[in-house]
N, C-alpha and C positions, 0 to 999 in steps of 0.2 A: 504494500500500500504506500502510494507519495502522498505529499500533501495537497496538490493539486487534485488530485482523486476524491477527496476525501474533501476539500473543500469543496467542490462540484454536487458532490452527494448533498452533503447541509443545507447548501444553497437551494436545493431542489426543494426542499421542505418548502410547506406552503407558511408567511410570514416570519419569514425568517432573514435572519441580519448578519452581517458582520462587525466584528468591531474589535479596537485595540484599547480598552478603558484603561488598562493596568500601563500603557506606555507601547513602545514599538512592538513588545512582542511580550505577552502571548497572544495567538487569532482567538475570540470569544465569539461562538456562533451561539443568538438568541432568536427564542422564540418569541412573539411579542415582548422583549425587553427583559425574557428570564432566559439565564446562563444552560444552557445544555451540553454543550462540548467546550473545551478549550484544548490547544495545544501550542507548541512554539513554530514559530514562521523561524527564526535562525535554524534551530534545530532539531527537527520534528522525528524526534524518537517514539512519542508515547503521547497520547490524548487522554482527558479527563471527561468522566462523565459521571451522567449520574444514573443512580442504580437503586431498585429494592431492596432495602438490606440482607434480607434473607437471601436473596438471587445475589449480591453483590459475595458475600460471606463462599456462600457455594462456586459461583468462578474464582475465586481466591484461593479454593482448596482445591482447584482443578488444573488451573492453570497459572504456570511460573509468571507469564507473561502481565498477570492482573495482580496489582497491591491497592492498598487501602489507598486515596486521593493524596496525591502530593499537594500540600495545600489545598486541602479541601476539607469538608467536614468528611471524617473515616466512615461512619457508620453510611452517609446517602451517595457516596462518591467513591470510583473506580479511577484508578492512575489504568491503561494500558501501554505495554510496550508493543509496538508495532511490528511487524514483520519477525517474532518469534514464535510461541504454539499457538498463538490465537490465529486461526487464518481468515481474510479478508472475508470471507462470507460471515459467520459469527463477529468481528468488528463492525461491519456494519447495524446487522441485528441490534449488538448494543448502541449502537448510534441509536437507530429508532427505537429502543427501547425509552433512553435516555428524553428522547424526541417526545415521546408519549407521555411517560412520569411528568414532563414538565406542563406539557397539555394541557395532563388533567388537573395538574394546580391552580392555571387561572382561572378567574371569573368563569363564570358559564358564558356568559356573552359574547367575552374573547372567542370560546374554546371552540362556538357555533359558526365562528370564522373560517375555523379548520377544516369543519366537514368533515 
C-alpha cells in the first residue's frame, strides 16, 4: 500500500476532507470535521484509526503489524504498520470500519448525509 492509494481510497468517502491541523505532517482525513484516519505524508509507515475496542484488542492479538494508537486514545484507536501481515484488502476494511464508527457518532442529521 502507498500513500497515494490510500489517500484516493479516503477521499472516495462521501464528505470527506483532508487536512494538516497538527502542522505539515500528519495527513488527517475527516468525516464531517471528525478525525478517522491519520498518517505521515514525510513518512508513511503506518496509519491510525479508529476501532471497537473489543475488534481493536483482537487484531492486536492477531496481528504484529497492529499496536494500541500512537498518540491516540489506546483503548478506540489502532496504530497500523503498512505493508507487513496486515494485507491491503483487510487495511482497507479497517479504513471503513474506522469510516463507519465515526459515522455513527454524528448527529443523525449529518449521518443522513451519508446515505
Amino acid at each position: 500500500m502507498d500513500l497515494e492509494f490510500l489517500r484516493e481510497y479516503c477521499l472516495k468517502k462521501p464528505h470527506t476532507t483532508e487536512e494538516t491541523p497538527f502542522g505539515l505532517d500528519p495527513l488527517v482525513f475527516k468525516v464531517h470535521g471528525k478525525m478517522f484516519a491519520l498518517c505521515s505524508i514525510e513518512n508513511f509507515v503506518s496509519i491510525s484509526l479508529k476501532c471497537d475496542p473489543d475488534k481493536a484488542e483482537e487484531l492486536r492479538a492477531t496481528y504484529t503489524a497492529v499496536n494500541a494508537g500512537y498518540h491516540m486514545n489506546k483503548k478506540h484507536w489502532n496504530t497500523v504498520t503498512v505493508n507487513q501481515d496486515v494485507d491491503d484488502s483487510l487495511l482497507l476494511t479497517m479504513v471503513d470500519d474506522s469510516f463507519a464508527l465515526v459515522v455513527k457518532s454524528l448527529p443523525k442529521k449529518l449521518q443522513a448525509t451519508i446515505g
